[in-house]
Chimera marker file (.cmm) of the C-alpha trace (Angstrom):
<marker_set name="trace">
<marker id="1" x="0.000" y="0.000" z="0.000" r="1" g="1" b="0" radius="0.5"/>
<marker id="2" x="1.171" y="3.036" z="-0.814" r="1" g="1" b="0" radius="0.5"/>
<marker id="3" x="0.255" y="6.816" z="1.559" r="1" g="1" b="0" radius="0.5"/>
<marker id="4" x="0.994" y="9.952" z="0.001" r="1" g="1" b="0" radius="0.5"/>
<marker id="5" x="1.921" y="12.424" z="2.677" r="1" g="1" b="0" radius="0.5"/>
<marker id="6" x="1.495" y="16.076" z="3.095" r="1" g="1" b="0" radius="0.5"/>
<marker id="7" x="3.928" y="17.790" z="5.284" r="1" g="1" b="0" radius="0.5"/>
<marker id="8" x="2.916" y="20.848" z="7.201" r="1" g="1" b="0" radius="0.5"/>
<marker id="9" x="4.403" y="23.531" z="7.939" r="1" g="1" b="0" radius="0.5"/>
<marker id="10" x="6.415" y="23.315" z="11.130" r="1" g="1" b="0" radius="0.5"/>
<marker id="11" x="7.847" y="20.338" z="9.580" r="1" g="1" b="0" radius="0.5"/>
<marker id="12" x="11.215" y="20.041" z="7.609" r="1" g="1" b="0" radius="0.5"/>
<marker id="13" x="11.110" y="20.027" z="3.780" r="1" g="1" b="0" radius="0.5"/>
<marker id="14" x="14.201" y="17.706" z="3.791" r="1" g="1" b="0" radius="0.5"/>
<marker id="15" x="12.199" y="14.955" z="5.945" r="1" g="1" b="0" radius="0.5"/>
<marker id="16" x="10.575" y="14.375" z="2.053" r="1" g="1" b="0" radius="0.5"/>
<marker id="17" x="13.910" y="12.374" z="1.141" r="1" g="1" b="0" radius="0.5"/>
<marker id="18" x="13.759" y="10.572" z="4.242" r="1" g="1" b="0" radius="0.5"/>
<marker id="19" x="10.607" y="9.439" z="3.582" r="1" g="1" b="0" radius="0.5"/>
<marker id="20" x="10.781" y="9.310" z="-0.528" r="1" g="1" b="0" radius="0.5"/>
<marker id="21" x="10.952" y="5.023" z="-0.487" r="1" g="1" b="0" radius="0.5"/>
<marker id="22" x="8.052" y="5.014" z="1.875" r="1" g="1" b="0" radius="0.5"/>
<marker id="23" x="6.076" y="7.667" z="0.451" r="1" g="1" b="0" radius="0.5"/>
<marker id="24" x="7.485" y="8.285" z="-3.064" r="1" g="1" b="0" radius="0.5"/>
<marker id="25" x="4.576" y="10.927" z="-3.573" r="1" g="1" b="0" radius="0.5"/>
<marker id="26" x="5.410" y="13.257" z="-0.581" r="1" g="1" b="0" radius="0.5"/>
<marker id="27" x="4.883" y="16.770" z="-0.314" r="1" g="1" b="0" radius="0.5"/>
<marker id="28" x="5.626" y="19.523" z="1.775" r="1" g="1" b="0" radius="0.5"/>
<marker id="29" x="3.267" y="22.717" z="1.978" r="1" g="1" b="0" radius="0.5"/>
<marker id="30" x="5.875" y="25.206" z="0.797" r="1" g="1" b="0" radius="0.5"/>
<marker id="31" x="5.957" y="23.005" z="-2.395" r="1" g="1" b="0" radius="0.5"/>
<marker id="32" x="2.570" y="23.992" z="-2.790" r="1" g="1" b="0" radius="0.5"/>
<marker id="33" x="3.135" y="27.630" z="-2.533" r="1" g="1" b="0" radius="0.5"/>
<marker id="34" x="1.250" y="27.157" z="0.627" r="1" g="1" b="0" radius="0.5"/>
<marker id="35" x="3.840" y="28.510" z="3.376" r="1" g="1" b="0" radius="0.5"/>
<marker id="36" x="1.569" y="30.834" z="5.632" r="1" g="1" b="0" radius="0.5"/>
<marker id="37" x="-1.525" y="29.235" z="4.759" r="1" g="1" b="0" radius="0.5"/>
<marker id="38" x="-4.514" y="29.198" z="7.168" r="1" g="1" b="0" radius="0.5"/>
<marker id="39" x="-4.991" y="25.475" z="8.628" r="1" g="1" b="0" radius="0.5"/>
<marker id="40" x="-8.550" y="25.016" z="7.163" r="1" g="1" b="0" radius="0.5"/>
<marker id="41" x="-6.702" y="25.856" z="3.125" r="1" g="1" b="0" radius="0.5"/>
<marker id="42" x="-3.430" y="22.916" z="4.280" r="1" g="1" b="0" radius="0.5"/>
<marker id="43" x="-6.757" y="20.636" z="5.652" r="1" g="1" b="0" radius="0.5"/>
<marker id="44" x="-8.546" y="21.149" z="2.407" r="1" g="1" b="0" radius="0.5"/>
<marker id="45" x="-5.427" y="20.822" z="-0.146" r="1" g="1" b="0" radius="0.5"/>
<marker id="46" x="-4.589" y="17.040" z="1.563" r="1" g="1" b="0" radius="0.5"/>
<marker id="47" x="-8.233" y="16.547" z="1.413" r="1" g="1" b="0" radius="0.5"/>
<marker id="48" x="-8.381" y="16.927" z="-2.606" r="1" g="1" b="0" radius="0.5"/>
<marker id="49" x="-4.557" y="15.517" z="-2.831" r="1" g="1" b="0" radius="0.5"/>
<marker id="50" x="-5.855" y="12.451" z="-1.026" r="1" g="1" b="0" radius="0.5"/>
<marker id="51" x="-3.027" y="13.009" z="1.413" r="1" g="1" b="0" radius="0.5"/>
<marker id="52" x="-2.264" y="12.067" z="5.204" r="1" g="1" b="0" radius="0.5"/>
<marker id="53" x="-1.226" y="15.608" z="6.360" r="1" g="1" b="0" radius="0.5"/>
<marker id="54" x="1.728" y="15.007" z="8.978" r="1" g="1" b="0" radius="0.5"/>
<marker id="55" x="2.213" y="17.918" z="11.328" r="1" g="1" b="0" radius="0.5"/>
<marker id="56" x="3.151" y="18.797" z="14.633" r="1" g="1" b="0" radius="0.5"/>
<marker id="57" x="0.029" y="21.727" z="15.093" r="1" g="1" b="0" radius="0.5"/>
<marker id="58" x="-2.263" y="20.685" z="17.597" r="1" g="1" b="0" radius="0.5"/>
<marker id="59" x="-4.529" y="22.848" z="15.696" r="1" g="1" b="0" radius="0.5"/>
<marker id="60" x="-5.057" y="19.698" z="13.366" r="1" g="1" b="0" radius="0.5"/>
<marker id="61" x="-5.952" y="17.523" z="16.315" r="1" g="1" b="0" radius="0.5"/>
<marker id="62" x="-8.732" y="20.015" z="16.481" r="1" g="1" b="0" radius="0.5"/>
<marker id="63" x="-9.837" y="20.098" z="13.223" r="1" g="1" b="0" radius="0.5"/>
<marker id="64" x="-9.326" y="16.181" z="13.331" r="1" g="1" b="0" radius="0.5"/>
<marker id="65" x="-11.785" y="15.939" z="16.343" r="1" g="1" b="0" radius="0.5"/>
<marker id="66" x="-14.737" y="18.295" z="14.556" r="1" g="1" b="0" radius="0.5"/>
<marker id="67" x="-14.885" y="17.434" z="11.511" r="1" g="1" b="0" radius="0.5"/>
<marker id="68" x="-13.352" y="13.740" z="11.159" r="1" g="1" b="0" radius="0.5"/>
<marker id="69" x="-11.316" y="12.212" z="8.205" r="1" g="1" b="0" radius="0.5"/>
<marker id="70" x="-10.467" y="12.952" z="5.539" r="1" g="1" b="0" radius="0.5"/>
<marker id="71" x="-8.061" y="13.793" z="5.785" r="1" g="1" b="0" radius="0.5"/>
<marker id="72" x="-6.565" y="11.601" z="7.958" r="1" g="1" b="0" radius="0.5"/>
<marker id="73" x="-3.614" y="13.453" z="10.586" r="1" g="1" b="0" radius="0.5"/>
<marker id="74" x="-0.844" y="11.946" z="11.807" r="1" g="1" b="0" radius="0.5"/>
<marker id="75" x="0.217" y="14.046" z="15.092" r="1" g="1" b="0" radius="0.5"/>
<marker id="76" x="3.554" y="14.082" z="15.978" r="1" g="1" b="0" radius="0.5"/>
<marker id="77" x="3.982" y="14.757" z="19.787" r="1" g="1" b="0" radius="0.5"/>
<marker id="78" x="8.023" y="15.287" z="20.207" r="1" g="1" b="0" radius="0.5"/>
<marker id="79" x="8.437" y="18.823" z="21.064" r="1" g="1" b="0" radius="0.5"/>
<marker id="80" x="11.571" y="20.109" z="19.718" r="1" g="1" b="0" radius="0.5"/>
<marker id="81" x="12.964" y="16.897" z="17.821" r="1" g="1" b="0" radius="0.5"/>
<marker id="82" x="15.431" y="17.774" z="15.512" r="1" g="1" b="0" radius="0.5"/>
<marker id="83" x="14.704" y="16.315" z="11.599" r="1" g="1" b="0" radius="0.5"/>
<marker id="84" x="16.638" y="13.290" z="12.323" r="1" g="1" b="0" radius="0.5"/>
<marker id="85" x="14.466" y="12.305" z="15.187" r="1" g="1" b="0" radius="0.5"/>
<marker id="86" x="11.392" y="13.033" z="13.199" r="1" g="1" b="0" radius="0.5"/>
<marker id="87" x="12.709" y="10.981" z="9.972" r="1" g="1" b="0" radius="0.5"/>
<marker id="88" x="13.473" y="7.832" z="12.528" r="1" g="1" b="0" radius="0.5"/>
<marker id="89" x="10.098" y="8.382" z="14.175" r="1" g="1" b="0" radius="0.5"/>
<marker id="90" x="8.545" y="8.186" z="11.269" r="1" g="1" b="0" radius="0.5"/>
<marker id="91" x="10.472" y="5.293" z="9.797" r="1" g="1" b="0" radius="0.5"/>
<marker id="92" x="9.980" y="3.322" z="12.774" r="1" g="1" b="0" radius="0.5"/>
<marker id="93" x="5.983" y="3.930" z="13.074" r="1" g="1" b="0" radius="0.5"/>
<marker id="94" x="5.474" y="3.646" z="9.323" r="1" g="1" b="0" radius="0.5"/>
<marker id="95" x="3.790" y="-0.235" z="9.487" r="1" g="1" b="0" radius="0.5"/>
<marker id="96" x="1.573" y="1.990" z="12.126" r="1" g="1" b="0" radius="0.5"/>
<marker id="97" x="0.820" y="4.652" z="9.627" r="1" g="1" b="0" radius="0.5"/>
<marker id="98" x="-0.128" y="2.453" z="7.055" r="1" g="1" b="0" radius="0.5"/>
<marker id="99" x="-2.735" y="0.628" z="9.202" r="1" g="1" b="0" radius="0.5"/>
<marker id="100" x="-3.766" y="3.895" z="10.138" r="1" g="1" b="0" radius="0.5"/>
<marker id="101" x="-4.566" y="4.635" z="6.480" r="1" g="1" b="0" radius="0.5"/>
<marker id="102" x="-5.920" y="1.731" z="5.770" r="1" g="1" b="0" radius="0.5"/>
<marker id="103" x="-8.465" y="2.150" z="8.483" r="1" g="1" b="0" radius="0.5"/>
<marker id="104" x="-12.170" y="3.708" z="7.160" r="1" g="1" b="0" radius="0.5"/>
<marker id="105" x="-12.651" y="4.840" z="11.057" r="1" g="1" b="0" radius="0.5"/>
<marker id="106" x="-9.628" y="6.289" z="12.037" r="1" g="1" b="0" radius="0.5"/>
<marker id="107" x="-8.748" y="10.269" z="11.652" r="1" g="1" b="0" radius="0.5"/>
<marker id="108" x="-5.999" y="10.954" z="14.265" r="1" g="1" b="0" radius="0.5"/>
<marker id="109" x="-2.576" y="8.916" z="14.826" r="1" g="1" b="0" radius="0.5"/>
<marker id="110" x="-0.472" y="10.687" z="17.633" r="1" g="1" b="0" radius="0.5"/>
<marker id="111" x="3.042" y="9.546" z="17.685" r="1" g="1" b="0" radius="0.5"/>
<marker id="112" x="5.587" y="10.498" z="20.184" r="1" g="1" b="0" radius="0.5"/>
<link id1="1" id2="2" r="1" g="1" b="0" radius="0.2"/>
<link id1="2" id2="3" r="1" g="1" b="0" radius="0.2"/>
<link id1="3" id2="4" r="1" g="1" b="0" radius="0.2"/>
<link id1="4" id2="5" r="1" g="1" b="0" radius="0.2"/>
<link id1="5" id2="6" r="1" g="1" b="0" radius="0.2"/>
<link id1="6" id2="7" r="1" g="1" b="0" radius="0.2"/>
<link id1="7" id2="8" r="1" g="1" b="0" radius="0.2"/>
<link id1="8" id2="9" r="1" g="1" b="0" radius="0.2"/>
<link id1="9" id2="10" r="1" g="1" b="0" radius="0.2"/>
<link id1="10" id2="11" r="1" g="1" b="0" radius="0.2"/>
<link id1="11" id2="12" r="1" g="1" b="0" radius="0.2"/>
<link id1="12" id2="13" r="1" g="1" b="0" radius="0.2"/>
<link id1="13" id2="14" r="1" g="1" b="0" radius="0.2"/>
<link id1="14" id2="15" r="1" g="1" b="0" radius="0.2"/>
<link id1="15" id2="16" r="1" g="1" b="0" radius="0.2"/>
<link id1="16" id2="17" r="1" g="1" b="0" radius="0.2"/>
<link id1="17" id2="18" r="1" g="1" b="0" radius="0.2"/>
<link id1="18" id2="19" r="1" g="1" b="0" radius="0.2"/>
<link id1="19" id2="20" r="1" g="1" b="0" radius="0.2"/>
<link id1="20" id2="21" r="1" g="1" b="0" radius="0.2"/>
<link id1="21" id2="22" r="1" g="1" b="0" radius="0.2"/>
<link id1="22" id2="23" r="1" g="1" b="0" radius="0.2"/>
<link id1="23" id2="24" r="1" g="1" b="0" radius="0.2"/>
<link id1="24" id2="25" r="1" g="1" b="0" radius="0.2"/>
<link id1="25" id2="26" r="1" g="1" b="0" radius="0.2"/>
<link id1="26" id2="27" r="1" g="1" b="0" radius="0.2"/>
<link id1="27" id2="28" r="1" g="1" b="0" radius="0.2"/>
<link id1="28" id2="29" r="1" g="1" b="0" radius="0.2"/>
<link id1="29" id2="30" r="1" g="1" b="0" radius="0.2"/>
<link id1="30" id2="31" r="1" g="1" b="0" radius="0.2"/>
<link id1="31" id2="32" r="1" g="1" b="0" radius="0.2"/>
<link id1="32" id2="33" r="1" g="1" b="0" radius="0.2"/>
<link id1="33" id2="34" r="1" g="1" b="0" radius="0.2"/>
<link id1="34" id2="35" r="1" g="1" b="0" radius="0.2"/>
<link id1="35" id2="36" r="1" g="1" b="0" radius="0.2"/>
<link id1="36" id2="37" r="1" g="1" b="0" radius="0.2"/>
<link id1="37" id2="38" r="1" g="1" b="0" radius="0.2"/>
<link id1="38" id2="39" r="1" g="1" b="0" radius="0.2"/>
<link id1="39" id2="40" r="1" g="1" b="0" radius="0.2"/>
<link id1="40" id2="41" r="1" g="1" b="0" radius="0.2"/>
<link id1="41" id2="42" r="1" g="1" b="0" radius="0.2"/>
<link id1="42" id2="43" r="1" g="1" b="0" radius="0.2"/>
<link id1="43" id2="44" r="1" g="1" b="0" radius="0.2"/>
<link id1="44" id2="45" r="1" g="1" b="0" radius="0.2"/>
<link id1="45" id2="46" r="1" g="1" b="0" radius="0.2"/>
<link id1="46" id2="47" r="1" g="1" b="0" radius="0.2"/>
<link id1="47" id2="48" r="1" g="1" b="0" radius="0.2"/>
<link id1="48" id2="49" r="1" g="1" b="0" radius="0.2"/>
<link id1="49" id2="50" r="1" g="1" b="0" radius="0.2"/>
<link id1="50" id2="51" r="1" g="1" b="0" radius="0.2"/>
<link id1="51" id2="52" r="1" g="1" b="0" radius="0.2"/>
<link id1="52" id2="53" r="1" g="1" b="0" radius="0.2"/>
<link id1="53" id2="54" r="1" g="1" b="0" radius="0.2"/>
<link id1="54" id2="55" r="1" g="1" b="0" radius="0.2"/>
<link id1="55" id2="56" r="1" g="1" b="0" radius="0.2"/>
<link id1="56" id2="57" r="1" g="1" b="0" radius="0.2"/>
<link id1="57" id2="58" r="1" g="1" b="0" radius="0.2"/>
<link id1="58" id2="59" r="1" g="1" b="0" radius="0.2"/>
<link id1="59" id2="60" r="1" g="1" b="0" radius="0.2"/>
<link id1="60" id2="61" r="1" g="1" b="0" radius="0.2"/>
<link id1="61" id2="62" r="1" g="1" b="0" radius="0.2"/>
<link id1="62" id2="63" r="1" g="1" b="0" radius="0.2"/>
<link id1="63" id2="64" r="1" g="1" b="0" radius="0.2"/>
<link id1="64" id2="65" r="1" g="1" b="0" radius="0.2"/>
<link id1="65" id2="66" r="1" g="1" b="0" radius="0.2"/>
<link id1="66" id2="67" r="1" g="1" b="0" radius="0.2"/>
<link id1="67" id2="68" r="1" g="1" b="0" radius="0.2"/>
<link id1="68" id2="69" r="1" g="1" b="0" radius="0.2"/>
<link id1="69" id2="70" r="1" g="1" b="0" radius="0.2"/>
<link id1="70" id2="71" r="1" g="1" b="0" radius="0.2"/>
<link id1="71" id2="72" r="1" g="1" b="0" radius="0.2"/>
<link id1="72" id2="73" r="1" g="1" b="0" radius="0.2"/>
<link id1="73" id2="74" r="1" g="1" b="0" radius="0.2"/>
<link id1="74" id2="75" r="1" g="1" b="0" radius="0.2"/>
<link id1="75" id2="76" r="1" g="1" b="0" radius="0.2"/>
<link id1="76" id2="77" r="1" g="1" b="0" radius="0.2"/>
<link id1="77" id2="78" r="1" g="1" b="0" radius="0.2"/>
<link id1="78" id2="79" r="1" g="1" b="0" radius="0.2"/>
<link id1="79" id2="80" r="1" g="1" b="0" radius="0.2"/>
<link id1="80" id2="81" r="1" g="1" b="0" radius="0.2"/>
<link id1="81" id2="82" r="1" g="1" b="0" radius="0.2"/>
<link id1="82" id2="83" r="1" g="1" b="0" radius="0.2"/>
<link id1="83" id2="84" r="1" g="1" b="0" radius="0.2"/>
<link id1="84" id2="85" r="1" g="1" b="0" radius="0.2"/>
<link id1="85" id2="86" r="1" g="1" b="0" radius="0.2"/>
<link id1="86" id2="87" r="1" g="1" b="0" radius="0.2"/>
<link id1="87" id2="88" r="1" g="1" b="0" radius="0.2"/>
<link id1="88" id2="89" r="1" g="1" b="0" radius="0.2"/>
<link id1="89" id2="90" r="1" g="1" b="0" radius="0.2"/>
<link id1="90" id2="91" r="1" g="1" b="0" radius="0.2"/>
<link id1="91" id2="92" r="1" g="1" b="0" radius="0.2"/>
<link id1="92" id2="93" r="1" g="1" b="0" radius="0.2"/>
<link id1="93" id2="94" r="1" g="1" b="0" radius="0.2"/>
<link id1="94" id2="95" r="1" g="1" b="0" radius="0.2"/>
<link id1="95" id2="96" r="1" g="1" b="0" radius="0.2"/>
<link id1="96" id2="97" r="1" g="1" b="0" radius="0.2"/>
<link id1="97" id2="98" r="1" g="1" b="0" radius="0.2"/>
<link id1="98" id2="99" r="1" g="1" b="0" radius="0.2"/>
<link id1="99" id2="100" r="1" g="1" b="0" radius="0.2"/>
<link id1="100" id2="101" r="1" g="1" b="0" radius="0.2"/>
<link id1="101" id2="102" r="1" g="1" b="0" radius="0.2"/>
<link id1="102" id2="103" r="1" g="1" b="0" radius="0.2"/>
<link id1="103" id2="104" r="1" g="1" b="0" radius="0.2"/>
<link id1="104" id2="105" r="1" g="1" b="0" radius="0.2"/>
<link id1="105" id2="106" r="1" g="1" b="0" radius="0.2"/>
<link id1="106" id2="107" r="1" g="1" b="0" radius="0.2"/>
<link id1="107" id2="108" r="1" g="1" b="0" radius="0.2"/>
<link id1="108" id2="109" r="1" g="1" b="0" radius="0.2"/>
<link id1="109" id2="110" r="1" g="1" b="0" radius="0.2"/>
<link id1="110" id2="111" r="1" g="1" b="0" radius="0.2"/>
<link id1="111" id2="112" r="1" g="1" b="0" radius="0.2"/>
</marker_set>
């Protein structure tokens, strides 16, 4: 199975080639002329990209809660974690975000 990924903001652009094997689709917001964007447009673009927005903004959790999937969020709880950390985090969990996907009733995945 394969999950495209949107990155948000607060997140590195270079995580993408960390992740390009697993998620050979992956984009970042800024790539999408999106940098600065209000959290309902990034929610709305990974809704029509059929994307699994990764971020660290609670904010998402929020939206997550009100309005459901899609599109699905995967929450990453870590506080200041370098890029590194993040791209091993991710690595690590990525059987878990695939079930996650895969999974008509779930919206929210918090990792940490």
């Amino acid at each position: 199975m394969i999950v495209r990924v949107l990155l948000d903001e607060q997140l590195s652009e270079s995580l993408l080639q960390y992740l390009r094997d697993l998620s050979p689709d992956a984009v970042h917001v800024r790539l999408l002329g999106l940098t600065g964007a209000g959290d309902t447009v990034i929610w709305e673009r990974a809704t029509s990209l059929d994307c699994v927005l990764i971020t660290k903004d609670e904010d998402f959790h929020r939206l997550s809660v009100l309005r459901g999937a899609p599109p699905k969020v995967v929450w990453i709880r870590s506080g200041n974690a370098g890029t590194r950390a993040i791209a091993r985090l991710l690595r690590e969990r990525w059987p878990l975000i695939l079930e996650f996907a895969g999974d008509p009733e779930a919206a929210l995945l918090e990792l940490s």
